[in-house]
Structures are given as C-alpha cells and as structure tokens.
C-alpha positions as a printed Julia matrix, in Angstrom:
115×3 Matrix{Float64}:
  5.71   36.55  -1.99
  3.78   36.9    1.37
  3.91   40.41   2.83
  6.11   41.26   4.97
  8.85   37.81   3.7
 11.83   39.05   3.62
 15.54   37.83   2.11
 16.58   36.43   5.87
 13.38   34.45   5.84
 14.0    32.95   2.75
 17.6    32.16   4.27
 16.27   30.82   7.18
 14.29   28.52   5.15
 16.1    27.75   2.95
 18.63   26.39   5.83
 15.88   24.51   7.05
 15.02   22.49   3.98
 19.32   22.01   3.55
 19.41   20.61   7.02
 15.89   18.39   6.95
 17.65   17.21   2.98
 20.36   16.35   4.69
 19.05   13.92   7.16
 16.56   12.53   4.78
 19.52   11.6    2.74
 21.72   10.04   5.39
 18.68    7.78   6.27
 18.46    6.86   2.97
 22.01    5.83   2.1
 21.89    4.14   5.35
 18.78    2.14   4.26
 20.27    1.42   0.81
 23.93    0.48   2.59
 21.76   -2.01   4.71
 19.45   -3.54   2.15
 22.17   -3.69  -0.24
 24.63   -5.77   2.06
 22.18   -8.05   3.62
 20.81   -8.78   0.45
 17.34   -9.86   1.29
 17.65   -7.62   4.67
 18.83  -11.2    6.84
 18.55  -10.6   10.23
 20.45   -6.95  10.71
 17.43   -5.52   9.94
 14.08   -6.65  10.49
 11.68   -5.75   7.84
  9.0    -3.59  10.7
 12.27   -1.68  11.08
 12.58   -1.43   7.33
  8.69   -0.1    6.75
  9.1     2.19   9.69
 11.92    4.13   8.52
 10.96    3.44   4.63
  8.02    5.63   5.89
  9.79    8.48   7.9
 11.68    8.66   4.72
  8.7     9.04   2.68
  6.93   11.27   4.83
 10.02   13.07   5.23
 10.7    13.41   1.54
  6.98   14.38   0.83
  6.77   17.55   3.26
 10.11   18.89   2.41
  8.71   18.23  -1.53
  5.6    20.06  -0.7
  7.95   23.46   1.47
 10.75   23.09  -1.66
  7.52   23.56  -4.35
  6.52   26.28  -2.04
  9.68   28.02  -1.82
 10.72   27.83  -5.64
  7.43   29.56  -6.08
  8.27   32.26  -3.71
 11.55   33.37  -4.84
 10.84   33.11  -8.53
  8.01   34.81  -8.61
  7.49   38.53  -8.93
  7.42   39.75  -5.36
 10.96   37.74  -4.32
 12.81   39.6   -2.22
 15.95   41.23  -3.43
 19.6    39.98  -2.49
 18.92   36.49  -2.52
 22.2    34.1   -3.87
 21.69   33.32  -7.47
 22.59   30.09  -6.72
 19.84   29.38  -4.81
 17.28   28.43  -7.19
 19.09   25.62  -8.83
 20.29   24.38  -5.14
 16.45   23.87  -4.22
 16.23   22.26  -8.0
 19.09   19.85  -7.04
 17.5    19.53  -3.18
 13.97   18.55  -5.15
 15.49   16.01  -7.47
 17.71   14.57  -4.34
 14.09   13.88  -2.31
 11.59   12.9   -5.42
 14.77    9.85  -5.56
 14.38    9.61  -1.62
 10.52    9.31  -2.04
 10.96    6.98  -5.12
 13.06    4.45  -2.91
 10.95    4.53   0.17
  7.76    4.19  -2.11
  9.61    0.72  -3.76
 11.0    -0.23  -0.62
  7.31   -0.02   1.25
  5.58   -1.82  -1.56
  8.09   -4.78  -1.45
  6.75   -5.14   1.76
  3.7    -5.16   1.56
  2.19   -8.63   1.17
C-alpha cells in the first residue's frame, strides 16, 4: 500500500471503478441490444458508429482492468488499510470478470470490422 492510502481512499476508488463499470456496461448491453436486433447492424447503426464506441468500450474496459489489477493488489496485500468491507475484494473480482467480457466483445466486435 502507498504511504499515506488510507481506507476512504480505497472507498473513493473503489466508487470510482463501480461508477466507470457501470457505464462501461450500459454501453455494452446497448451495443449488444443493437447488434442483436438489427441483425447485421441495418441502417440503425452505422458500422463507424459501431467501431467508435466498440473502441470507447475497449479502451474503457482496458484502463478500469489495469486500476481494478491495481487496486486488488493494494488491499490484499500486506500494508491494506484496516476497516475495509470484506466484501470488497470479491466485488472488484466480479467488477474484473464483468469488463475482461466487456473487452472480449468490443475486441470481436472491432475485428468483424475490420476488412
């Protein structure tokens, strides 16, 4: 743990990560709603619009990956600050298995594409 980090950092970021998870996730049930009911994306959704938020998604998913990997770090390692939920570990597992399936889409959804 960094000096000085402290349980309401942790908090903080940890609310960060919940609300950034969140959007991530709307975007990508949106994108999956769309694709999924016009088929071959017809003419709802143009397929620029499709790579353009396919890689916000991505880019999305990747940074909060990289801050969750940081975090999980932090707090189980030997310096964690005390009084943190004991919950929270395994809600950062659940957040990092929610975005590698966020990346995972946006990663197929870019390469059918690409052409």
């Amino acid at each position: 743990m960094q000096p000085g980090t402290d349980t309401a950092v942790v908090l903080h970021t940890f609310d960060e990560c919940d609300r950034k998870a969140e959007r991530l996730r709307r975007g990508y049930v949106e994108m999956a709603t769309n694709v999924v009911e016009d088929g071959k994306l017809g003419e709802r959704v143009h397929d620029e619009d499709v790579k353009m938020t396919a890689a916000d998604l991505q880019l999305g998913a990747q940074q909060l990956l990289h801050t969750i990997d940081g975090q999980l770090g932090l707090i189980s390692g030997p310096a964690a600050p005390t009084g943190l939920p004991t919950d929270l570990e395994s809600r950062y597992q659940r957040m990092r298995t929610d975005m590698a399936a966020v990346l995972k889409y946006a990663a197929t959804i870019l390469a059918s594409r690409t052409g």
